[in-house]
Backbone as JSON Lines, residues from 0, in Angstrom:
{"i":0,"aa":"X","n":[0.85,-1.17,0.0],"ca":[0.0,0.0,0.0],"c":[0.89,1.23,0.0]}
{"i":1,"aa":"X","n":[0.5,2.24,-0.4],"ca":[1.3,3.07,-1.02],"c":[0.91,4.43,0.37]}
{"i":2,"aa":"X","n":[2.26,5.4,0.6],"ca":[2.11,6.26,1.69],"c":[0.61,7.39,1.22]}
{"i":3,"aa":"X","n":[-0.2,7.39,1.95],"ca":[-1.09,8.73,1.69],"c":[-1.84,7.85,0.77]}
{"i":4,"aa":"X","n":[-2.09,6.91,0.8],"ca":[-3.16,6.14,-0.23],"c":[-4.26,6.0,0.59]}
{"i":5,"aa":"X","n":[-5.66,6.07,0.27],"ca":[-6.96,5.55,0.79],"c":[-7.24,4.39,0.24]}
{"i":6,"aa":"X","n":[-7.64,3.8,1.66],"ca":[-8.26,2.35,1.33],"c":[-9.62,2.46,2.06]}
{"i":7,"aa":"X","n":[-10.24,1.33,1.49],"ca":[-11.68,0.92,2.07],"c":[-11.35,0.22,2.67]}
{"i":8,"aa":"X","n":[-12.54,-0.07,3.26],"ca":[-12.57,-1.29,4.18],"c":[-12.54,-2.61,3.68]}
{"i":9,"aa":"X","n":[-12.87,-3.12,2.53],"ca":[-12.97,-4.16,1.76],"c":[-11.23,-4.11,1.32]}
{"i":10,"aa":"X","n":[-10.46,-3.12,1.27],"ca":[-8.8,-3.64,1.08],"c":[-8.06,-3.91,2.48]}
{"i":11,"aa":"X","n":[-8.63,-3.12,3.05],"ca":[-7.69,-3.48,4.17],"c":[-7.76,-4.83,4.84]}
{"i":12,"aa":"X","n":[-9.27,-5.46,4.7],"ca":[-9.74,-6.8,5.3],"c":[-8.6,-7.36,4.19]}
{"i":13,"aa":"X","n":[-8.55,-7.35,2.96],"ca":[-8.04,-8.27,1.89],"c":[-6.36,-8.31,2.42]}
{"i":14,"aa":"X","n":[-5.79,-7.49,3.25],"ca":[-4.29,-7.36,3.74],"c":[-4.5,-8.44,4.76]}
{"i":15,"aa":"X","n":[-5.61,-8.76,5.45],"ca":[-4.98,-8.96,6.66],"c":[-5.35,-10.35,6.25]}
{"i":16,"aa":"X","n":[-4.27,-11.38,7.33],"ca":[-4.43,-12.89,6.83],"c":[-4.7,-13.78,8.1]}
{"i":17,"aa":"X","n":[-3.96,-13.17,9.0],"ca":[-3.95,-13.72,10.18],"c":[-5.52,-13.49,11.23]}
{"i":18,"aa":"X","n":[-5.8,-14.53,11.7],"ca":[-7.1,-14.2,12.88],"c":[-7.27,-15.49,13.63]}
{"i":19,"aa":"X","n":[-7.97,-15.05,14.75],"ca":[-8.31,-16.37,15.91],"c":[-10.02,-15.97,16.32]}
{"i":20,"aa":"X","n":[-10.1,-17.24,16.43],"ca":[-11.43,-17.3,16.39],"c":[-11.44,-17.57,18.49]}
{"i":21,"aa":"X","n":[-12.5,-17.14,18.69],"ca":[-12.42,-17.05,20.02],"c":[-14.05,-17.23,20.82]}
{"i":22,"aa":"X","n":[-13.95,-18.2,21.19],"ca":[-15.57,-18.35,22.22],"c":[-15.42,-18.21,23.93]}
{"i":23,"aa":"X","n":[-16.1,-17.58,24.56],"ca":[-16.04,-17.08,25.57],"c":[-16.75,-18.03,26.2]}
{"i":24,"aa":"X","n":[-16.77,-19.01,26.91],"ca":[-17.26,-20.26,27.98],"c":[-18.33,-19.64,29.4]}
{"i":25,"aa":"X","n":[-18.98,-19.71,29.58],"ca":[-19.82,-19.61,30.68],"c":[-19.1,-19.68,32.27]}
{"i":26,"aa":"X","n":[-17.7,-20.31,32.04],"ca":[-16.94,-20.35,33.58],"c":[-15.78,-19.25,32.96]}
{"i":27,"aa":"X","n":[-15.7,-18.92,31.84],"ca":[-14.76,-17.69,31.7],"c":[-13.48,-17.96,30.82]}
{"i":28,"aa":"X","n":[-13.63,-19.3,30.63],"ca":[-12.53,-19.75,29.63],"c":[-12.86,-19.51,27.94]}
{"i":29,"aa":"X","n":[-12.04,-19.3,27.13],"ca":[-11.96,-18.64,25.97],"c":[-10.82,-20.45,25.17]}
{"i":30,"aa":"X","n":[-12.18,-20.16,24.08],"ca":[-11.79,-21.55,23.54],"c":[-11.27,-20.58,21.99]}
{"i":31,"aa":"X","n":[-9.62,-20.79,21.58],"ca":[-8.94,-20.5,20.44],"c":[-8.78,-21.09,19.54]}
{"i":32,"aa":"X","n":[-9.13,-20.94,18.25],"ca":[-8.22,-21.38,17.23],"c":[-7.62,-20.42,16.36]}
{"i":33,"aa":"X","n":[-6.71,-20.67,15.89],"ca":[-5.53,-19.66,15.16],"c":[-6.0,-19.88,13.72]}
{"i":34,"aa":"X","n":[-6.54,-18.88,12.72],"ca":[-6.48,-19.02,11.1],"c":[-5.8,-18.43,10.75]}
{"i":35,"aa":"X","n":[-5.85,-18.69,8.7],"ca":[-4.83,-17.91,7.96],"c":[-6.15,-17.79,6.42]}
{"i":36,"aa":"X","n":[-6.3,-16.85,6.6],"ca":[-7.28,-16.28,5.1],"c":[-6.1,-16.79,3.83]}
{"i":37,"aa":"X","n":[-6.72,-17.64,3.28],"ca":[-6.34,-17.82,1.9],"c":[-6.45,-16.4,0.69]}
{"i":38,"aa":"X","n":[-5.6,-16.85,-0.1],"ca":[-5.7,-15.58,-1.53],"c":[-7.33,-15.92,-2.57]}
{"i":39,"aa":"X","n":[-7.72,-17.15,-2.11],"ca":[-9.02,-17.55,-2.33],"c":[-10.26,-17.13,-2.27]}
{"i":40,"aa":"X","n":[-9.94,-16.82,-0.57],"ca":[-11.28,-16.48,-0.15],"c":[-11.15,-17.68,1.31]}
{"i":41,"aa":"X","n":[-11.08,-18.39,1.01],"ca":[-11.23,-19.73,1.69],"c":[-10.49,-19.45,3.11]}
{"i":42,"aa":"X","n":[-10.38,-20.4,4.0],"ca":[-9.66,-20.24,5.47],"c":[-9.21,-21.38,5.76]}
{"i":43,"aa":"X","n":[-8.27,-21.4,6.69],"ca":[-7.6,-22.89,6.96],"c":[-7.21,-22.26,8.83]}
{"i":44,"aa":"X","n":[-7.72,-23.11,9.77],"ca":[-7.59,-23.1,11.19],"c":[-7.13,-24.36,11.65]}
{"i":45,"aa":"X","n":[-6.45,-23.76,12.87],"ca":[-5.77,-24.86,13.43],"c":[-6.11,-24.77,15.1]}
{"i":46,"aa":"X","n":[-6.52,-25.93,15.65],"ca":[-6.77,-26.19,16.9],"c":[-6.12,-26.68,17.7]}
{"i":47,"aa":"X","n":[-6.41,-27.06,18.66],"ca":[-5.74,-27.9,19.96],"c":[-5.33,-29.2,18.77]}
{"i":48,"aa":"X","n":[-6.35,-30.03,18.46],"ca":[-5.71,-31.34,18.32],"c":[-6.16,-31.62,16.59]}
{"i":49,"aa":"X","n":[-6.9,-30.21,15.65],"ca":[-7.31,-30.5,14.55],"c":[-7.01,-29.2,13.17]}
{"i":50,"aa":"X","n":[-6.98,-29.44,12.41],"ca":[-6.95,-28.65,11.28],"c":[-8.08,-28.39,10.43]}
{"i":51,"aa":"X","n":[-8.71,-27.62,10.07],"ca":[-10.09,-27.61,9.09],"c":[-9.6,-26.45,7.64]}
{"i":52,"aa":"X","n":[-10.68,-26.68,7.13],"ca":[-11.13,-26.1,6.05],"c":[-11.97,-25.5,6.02]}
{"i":53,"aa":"X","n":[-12.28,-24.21,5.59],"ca":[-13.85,-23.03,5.57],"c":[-13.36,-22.54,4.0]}
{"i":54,"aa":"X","n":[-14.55,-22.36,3.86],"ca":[-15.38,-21.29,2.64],"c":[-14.84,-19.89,3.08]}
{"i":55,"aa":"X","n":[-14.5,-19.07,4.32],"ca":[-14.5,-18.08,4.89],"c":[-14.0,-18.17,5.84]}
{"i":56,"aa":"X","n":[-13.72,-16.88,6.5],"ca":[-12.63,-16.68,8.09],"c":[-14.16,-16.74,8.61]}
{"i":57,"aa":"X","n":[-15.4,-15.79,8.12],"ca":[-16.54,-15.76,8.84],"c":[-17.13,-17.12,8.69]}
{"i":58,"aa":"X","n":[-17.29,-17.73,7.5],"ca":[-18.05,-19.06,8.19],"c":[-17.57,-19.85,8.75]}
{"i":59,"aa":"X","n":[-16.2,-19.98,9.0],"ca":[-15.38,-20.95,10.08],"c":[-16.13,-20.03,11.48]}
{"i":60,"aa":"X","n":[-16.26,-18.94,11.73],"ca":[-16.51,-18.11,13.01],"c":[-18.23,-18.38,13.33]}
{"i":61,"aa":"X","n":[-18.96,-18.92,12.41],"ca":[-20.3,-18.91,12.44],"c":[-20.5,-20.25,12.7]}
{"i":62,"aa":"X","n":[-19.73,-21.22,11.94],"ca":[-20.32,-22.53,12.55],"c":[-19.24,-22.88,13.63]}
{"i":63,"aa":"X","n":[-18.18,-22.11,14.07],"ca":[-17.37,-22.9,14.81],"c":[-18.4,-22.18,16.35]}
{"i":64,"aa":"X","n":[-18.99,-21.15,16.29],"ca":[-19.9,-20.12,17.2],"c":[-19.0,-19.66,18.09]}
{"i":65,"aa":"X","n":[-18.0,-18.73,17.3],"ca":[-16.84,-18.32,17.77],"c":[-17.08,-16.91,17.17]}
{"i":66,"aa":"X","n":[-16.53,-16.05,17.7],"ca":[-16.0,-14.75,17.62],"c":[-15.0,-14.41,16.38]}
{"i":67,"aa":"X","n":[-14.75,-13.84,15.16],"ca":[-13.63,-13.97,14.86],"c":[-12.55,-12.73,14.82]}
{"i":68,"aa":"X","n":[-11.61,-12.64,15.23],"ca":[-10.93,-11.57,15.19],"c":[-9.72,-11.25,14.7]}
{"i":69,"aa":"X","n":[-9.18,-10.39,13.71],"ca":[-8.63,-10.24,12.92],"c":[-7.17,-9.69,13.77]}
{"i":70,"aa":"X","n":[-5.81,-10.44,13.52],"ca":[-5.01,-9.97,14.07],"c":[-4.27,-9.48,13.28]}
């Protein structure tokens, strides 16, 4: 990105790759998984003991019923 350039919001999401998805537990514990946004579109997360595949950083965050947040 170039100095003094405007971006939307739709480029800047497209920079960022990294995010964790995050559910907040009823005793206060916060259940993580770590993603990486594909050049696709697509998402790939990694868990305690598993790896998946999504269509999206958001539909991994919708069916995983997680939070997702962009780091």
């Amino acid at each position: 990105m170039a100095a003094g350039r405007l971006t939307s919001a739709a480029d800047r999401q497209e920079e960022r790759a990294a995010f964790a998805l995050v559910r907040e537990e009823a005793d206060g514990t916060e259940h993580v998984a770590w993603g990486m946004a594909l050049p696709d579109g697509r998402a790939v997360t990694f868990g305690t003991d598993n790896v998946g595949e999504w269509s999206s950083p958001a539909g991994a965050a919708r069916l995983m019923f997680a939070d997702l947040r962009w780091l």
